[in-house]
C-alpha positions in Angstrom: 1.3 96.7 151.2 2.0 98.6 154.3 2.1 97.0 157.4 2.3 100.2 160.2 -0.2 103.2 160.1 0.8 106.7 161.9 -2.8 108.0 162.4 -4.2 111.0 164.1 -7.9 112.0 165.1 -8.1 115.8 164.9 -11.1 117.7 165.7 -12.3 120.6 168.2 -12.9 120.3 172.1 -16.0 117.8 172.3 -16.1 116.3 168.9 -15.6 112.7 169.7 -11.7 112.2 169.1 -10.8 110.8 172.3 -13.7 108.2 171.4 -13.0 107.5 168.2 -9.1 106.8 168.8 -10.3 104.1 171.8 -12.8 102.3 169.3 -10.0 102.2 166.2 -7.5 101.3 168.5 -9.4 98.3 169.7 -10.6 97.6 166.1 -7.5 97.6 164.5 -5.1 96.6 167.5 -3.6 99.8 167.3 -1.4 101.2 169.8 -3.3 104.4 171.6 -2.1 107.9 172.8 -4.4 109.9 174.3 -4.0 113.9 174.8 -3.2 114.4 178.4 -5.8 115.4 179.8 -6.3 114.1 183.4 -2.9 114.4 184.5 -2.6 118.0 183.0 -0.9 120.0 185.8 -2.3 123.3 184.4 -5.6 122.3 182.5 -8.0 123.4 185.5 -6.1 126.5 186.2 -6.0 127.5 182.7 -9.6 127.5 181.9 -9.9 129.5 185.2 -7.7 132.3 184.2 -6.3 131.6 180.3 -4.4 134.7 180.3 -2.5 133.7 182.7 -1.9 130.4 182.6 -2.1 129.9 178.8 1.2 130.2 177.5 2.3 127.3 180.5 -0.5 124.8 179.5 0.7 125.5 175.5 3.8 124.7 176.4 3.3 121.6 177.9 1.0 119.9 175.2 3.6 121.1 172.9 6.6 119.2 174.7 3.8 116.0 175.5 3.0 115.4 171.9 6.6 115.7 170.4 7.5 112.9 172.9 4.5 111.4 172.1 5.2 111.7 167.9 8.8 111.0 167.9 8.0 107.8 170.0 5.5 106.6 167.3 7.7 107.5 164.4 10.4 105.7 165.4 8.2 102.5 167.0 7.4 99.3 164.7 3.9 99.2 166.2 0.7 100.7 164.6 -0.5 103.7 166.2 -3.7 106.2 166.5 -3.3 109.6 168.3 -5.9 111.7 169.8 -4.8 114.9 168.3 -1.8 116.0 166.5 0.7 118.5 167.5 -0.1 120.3 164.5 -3.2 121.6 166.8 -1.4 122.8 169.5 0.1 125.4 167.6 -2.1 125.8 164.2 -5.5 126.0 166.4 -4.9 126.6 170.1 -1.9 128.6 170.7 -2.8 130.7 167.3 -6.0 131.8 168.6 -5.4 132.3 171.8 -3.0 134.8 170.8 -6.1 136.3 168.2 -7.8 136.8 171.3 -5.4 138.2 173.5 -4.8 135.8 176.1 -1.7 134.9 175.0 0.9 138.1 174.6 2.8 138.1 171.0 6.2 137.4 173.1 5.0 134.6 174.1 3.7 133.6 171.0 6.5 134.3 169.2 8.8 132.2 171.6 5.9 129.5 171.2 6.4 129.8 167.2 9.8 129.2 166.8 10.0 126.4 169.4 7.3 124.9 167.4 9.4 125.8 164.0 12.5 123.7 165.0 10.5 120.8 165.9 9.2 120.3 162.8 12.3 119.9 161.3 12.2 116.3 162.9 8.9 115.2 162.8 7.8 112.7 160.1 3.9 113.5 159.6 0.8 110.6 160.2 0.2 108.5 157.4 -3.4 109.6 157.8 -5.0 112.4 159.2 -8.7 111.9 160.3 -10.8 115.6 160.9 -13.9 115.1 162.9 -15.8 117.9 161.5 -19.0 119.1 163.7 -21.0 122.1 164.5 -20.8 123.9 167.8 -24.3 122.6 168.7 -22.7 119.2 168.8 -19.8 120.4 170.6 -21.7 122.2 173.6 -23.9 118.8 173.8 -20.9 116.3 174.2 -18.8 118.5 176.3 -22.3 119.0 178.7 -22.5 114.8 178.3 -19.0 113.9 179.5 -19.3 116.3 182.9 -15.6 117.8 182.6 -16.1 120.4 185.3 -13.3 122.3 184.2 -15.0 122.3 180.7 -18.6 123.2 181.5 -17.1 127.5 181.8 -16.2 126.9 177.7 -17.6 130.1 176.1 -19.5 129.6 173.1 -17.5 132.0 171.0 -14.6 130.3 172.0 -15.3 127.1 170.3 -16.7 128.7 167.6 -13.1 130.8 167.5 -11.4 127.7 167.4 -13.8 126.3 164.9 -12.9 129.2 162.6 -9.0 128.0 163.2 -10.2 124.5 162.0 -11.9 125.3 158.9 -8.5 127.3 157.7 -6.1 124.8 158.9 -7.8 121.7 157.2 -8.6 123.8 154.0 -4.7 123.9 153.9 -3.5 120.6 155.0 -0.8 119.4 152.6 1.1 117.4 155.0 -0.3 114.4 154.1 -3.4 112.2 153.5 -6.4 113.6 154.9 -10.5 111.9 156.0 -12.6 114.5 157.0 -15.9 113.1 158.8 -19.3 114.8 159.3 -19.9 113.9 162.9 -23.0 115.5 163.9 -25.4 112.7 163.1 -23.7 109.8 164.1 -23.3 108.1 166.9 -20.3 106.0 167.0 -19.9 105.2 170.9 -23.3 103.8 171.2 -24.7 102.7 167.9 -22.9 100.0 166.3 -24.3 101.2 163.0 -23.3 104.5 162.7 -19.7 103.4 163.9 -19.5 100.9 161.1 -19.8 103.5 158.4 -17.5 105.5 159.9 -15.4 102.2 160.0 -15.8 102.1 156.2 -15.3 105.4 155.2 -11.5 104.8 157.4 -11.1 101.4 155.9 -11.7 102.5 152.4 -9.0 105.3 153.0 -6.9 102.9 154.3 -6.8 100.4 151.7 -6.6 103.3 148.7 -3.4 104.5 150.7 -1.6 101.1 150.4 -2.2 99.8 154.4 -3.4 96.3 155.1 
C-alpha cells in the first residue's frame, strides 16, 4: 500500500476547487496548497486590462506552482493542490492567446518555459476534475463576492470551459476522477460531501493508497 498521495483539484474559475482541497485536506490530514490568489500582485490588474497584464500574471502562476509541485514531489508528506500547473498553460495561457489577449511572442516564450519544466516534474498521483456548467460557475463566483471576479464575461468561462473539455478528454498523465458538481453541495451539506468523499475514496483505494 501507498502511504503519500500527490493530488490535485482541477476545475474552471468558480467550480468549487479551492473548497474541496480545504475539506480533503482536513479529512485526510493532508498538507494544502492553495492557488495564490489573495497575494496575486497582478490578479486585479489583469482582469482590468488582460491584454496588458496577461502575459505577467501567466507568468507568475507558472513560476508559483513549479515551486509549489517540486516542493510536494520531493516532501514525505501527503498533499492536495488547488489546481495543477498543467492549467496554467493547457487552459489559461492557451486561450488567452485564442483570444488575442496574449500576443503569439509571448506565448511562444510562455510555451517553451513551460516545455523545459516539465522535464522535471513528476505528475499527481491523482488528478480530481470538477466538471460543472457555466450556470454553476456564474452562481458561485456571484456567491463568493471576488470584486475583481464579478467583470468575468460569460463567453470567457465558457472559452475556458471549451479548453477543459479538450484537455481532460486527453489526460494521459496519470490517474484521473472527474466529478459532476452542479448538484451537490459539498461545503454545506454533509451529504452531498460524503458521496463525493466516496467516489475519492473508492479511487483511492483502487489506486493502491491507504
Amino acid at each position: 500500500m501507498k502511504t503519500k498521495i500527490f493530488a490535485a483539484v482541477a476545475g474552471n474559475i468558480g467550480s468549487g476547487k479551492s473548497s474541496l482541497t480545504r475539506l480533503l485536506a482536513k479529512e485526510y490530514e493532508w498538507d494544502a496548497y492553495y492557488e495564490s490568489v489573495d497575494d496575486n500582485p497582478y490578479l486585479s490588474d489583469f482582469y482590468g486590462d488582460m491584454g496588458r497584464w496577461s502575459f505577467n500574471l501567466q507568468v507568475y502562476f507558472l513560476s508559483k506552482r513549479f515551486r509549489d509541485h517540486k516542493s510536494i514531489v520531493e516532501g514525505d508528506k501527503s498533499v492536495i493542490q488547488d489546481r495543477s500547473i498543467y492549467e496554467d498553460a493547457e487552459i489559461f495561457a492557451k486561450n488567452l492567446n485564442k483570444i488575442g489577449k496574449m500576443d503569439d511572442r509571448d506565448y511562444k516564450n510562455y510555451v517553451e518555459l513551460y516545455k523545459v519544466m516539465m522535464e522535471y516534474l513528476q505528475p499527481p498521483g491523482l488528478l480530481i476534475y470538477l466538471e460543472a456548467k457555466i450556470e454553476t460557475l456564474l452562481e458561485q463566483i456571484a456567491k463568493r463576492g471576488r470584486e475583481y471576479e464579478q467583470s468575468i464575461p460569460r463567453a470567457y468561462l465558457e472559452q475556458l470551459d471549451e479548453n477543459y473539455k479538450e484537455w481532460i478528454g486527453n489526460y494521459k498523465l496519470g490517474p484521473l476522477l472527474v466529478i459532476p458538481s452542479d448538484e451537490v453541495d459539498f461545503v454545506h451539506e454533509k451529504g452531498d460531501f460524503n458521496r463525493v468523499l466516496m467516489l475519492i475514496q473508492a479511487k483511492l483505494m483502487d489506486l493502491g493508497y491507504i
